[in-house]
C-alpha positions as CSV (number, residue, x, y, z in Angstrom):
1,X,73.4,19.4,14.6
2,X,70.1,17.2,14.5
3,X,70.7,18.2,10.4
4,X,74.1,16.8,9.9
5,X,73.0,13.7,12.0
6,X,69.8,13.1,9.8
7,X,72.8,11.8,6.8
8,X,73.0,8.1,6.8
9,X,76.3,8.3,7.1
10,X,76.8,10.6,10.3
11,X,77.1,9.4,13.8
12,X,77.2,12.3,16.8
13,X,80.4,10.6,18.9
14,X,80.5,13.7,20.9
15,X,78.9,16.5,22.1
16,X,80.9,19.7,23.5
17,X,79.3,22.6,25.3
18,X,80.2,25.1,28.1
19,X,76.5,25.3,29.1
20,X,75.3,22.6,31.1
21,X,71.7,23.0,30.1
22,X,72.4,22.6,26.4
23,X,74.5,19.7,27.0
24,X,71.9,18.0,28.7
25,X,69.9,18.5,26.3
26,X,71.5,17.0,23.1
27,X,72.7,14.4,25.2
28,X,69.1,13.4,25.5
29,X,68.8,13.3,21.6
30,X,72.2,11.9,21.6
31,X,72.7,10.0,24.1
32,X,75.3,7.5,23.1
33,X,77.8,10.4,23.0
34,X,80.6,11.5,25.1
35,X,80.0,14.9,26.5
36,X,82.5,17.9,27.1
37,X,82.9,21.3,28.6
38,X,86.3,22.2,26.9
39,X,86.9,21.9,23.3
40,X,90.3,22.1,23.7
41,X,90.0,19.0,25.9
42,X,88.0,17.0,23.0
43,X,90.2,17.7,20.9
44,X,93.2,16.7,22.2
45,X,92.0,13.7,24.1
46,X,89.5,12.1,21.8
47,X,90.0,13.4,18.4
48,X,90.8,9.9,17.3
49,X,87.5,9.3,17.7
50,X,86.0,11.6,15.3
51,X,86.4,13.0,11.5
52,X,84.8,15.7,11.5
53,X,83.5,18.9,13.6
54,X,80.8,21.0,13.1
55,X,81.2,24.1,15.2
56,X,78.6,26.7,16.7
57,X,79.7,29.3,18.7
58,X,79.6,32.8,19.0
59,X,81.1,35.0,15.9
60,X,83.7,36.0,18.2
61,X,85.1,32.3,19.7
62,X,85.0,30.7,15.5
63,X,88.4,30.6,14.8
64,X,90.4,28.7,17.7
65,X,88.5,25.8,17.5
66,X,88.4,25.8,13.5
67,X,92.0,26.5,13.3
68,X,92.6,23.3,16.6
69,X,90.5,20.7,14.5
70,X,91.9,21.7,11.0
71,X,95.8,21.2,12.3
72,X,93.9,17.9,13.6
73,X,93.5,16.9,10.4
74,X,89.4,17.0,11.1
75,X,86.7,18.8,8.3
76,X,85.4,21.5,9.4
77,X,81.7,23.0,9.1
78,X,81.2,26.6,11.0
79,X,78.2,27.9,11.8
80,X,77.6,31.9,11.6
């Protein structure tokens, strides 16, 4: 994440993360962004705000986030 948000033109809006301890901690290098437990929640409340996802979960859990945001219309970037 700290990669895609080194481009000039990239600002984290949001951070999303099950684990409370990891969410803390990119909200402290990120700390002007909203934070969320539930992806599905982010995406279907506040996908307005956004254009893009990049998405870091398990092997297992890539695909129904990737499939949510792409029907949202947002670009994708998975991690493996």
């Amino acid at each position: 994440m700290k990669a895609v948000a080194s481009h000039a033109k990239v600002k984290i809006v949001a951070l999303c993360d099950v684990d409370e301890r990891s969410l803390d901690a990119a909200a402290k290098t990120f700390p002007d962004a909203s934070r969320h437990k539930d992806w599905r929640e982010l995406l279907s409340k506040f996908a307005d705000k956004f254009d893009a996802v990049t998405i870091g979960t398990p092997d297992h859990m890539h695909a129904a986030p990737a499939v949510t945001a792409l029907r949202a219309k947002k670009h994708v970037y998975l991690q493996k």
